[in-house]
C-alpha positions as CSV (number, residue, x, y, z in Angstrom):
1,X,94.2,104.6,108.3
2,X,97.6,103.3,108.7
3,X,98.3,99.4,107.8
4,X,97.9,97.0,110.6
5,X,100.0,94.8,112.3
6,X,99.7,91.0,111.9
7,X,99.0,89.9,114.9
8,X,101.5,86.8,116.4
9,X,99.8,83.6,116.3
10,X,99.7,82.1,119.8
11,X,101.5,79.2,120.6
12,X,100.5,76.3,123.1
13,X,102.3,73.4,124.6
14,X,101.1,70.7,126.5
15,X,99.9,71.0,129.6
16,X,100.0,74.5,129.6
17,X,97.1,76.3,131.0
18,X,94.6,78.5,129.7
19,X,94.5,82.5,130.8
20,X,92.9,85.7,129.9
21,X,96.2,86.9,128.1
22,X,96.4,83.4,125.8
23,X,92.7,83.4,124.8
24,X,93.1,87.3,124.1
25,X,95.6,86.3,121.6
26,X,94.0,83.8,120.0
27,X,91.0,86.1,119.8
28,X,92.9,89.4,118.1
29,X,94.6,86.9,115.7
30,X,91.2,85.3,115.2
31,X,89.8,89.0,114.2
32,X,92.6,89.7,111.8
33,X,92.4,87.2,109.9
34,X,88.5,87.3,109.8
35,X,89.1,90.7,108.2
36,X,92.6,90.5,106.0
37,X,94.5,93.5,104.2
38,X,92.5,94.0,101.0
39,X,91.7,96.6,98.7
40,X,89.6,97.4,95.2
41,X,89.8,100.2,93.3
42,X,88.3,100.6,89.3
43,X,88.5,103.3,86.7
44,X,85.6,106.0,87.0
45,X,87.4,108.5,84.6
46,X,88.0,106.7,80.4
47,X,91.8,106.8,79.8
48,X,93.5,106.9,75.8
49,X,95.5,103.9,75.8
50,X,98.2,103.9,73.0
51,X,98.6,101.4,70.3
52,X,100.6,98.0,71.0
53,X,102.1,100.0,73.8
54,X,101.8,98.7,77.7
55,X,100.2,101.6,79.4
56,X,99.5,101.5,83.2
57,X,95.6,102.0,83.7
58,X,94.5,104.9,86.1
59,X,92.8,103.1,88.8
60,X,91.4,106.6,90.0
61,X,88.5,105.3,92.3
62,X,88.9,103.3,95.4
63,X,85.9,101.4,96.7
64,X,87.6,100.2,100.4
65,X,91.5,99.7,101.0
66,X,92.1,98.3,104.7
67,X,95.5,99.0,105.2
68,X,96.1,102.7,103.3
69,X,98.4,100.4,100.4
70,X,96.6,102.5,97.5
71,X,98.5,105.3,96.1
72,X,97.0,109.0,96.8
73,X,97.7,110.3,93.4
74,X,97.8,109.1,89.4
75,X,98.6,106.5,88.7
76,X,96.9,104.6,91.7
77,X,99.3,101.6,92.0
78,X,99.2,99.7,95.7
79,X,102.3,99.6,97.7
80,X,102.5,96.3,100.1
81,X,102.2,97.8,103.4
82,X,105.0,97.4,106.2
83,X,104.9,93.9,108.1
84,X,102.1,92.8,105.2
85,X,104.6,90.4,103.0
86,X,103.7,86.8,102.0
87,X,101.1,85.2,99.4
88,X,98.4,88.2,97.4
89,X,95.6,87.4,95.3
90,X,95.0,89.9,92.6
91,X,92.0,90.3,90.4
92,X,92.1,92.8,87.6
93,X,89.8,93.5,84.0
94,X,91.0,96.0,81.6
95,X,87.7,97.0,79.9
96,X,88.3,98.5,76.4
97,X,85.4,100.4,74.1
98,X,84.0,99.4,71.3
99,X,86.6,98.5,68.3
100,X,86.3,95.0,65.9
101,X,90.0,95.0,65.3
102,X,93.2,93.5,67.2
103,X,93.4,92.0,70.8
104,X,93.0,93.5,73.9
105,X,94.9,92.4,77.4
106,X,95.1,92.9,81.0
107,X,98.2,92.5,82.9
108,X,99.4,92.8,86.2
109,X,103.0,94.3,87.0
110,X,105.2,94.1,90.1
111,X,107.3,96.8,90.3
112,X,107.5,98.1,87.3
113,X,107.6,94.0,85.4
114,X,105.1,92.3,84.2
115,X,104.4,89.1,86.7
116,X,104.5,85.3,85.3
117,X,101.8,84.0,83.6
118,X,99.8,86.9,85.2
119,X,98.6,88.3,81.5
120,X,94.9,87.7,79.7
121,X,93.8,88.2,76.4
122,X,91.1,88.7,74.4
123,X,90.3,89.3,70.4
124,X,88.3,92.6,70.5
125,X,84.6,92.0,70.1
126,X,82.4,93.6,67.8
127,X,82.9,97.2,67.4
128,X,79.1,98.0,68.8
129,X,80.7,95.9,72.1
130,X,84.1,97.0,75.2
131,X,86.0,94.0,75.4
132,X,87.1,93.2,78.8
133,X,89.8,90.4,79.7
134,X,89.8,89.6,83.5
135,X,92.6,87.8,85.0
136,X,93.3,86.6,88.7
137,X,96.7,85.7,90.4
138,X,98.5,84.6,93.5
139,X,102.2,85.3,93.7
140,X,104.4,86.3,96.8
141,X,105.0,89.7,97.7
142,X,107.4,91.4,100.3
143,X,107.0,94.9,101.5
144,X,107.1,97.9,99.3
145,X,106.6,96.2,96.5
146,X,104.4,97.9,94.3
147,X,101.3,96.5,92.4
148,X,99.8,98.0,89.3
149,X,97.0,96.9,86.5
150,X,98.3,97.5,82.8
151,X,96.4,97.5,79.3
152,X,97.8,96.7,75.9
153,X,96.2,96.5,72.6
154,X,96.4,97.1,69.0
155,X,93.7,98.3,67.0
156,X,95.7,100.2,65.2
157,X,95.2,103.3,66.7
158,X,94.4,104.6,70.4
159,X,91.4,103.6,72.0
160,X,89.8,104.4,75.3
161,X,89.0,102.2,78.3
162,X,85.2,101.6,78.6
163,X,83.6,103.6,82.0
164,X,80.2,103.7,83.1
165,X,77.1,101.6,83.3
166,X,78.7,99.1,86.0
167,X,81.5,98.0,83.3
168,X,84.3,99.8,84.3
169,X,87.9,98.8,84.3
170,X,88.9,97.6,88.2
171,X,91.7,96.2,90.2
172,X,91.4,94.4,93.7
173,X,93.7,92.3,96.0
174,X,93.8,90.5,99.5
175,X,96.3,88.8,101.5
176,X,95.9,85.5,101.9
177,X,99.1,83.8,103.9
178,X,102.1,85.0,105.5
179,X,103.7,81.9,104.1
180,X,106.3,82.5,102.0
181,X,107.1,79.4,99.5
């Protein structure tokens, strides 16, 4: 499916009458909006992540993406589709296995840097326990830019991203204004 296009808001003055074609506007802009560009993929596959190195995290599994922004191969980024620009919201949770030692982070990048302030962090948890720090932020977007979840910690070592029984690593976003502040 290709991306959308934003439909144009309908104006109205003052004593301007109502017809088929205004209302028809009102209706598709109405139906957009009711339904906006959004995606959400998460990590089916567990993925080494080196030691106190950021390391983009292989979103391979896409769960719904409205406008076709998700990448079709490794490393799964989302590309801001065509005529899509203005305010995101992104949500993303690195979840790391089991390991008692270092911290653990999610961050989100926009084109290729790391976006303010949009970093968690967590001290690891017990080593029985993943340790997951989920993060969730707004910033302005034009198209083309390209979005992407990244994972850093240091245990010491590498240590794999956590998959399976529903706790799996994930990354989601949705436009939520054209307004560009």
């Amino acid at each position: 499916m290709a991306a959308r296009t934003i439909p144009t808001l309908p104006t109205w003055t003052a004593g301007m009458r109502v017809t088929g074609a205004n209302l028809a506007a009102m209706v598709s802009y109405q139906s957009f909006w009711a339904n906006p560009p959004m995606f959400s993929m998460y990590q089916a596959v567990a993925q080494s992540v080196p030691n106190a190195t950021d390391t983009q995290i292989l979103m391979d599994t896409s769960e719904h993406d409205t406008e076709s922004g998700r990448s079709g191969s490794s490393p799964y980024s989302f590309t801001i589709p065509s005529g899509q620009g203005g305010r995101w919201r992104f949500t993303a949770c690195v979840k790391f296995g089991g390991n008692a030692t270092g911290i653990r982070q999610t961050k989100i990048f926009k084109n290729g840097t790391l976006v303010n302030a949009a970093q968690s962090s967590g001290q690891a948890g017990p080593a029985s326990d993943f340790t997951g720090p989920a993060l969730s932020r707004e910033f302005l977007c034009i198209a083309g830019d390209v979005i992407a979840v990244y994972g850093y910690q240091n245990s010491g070592g590498a240590l794999n991203t956590n998959v399976g029984g529903s706790l799996n690593s994930f990354f989601e976003g949705q436009l939520i204004s054209l307004a560009s502040p």
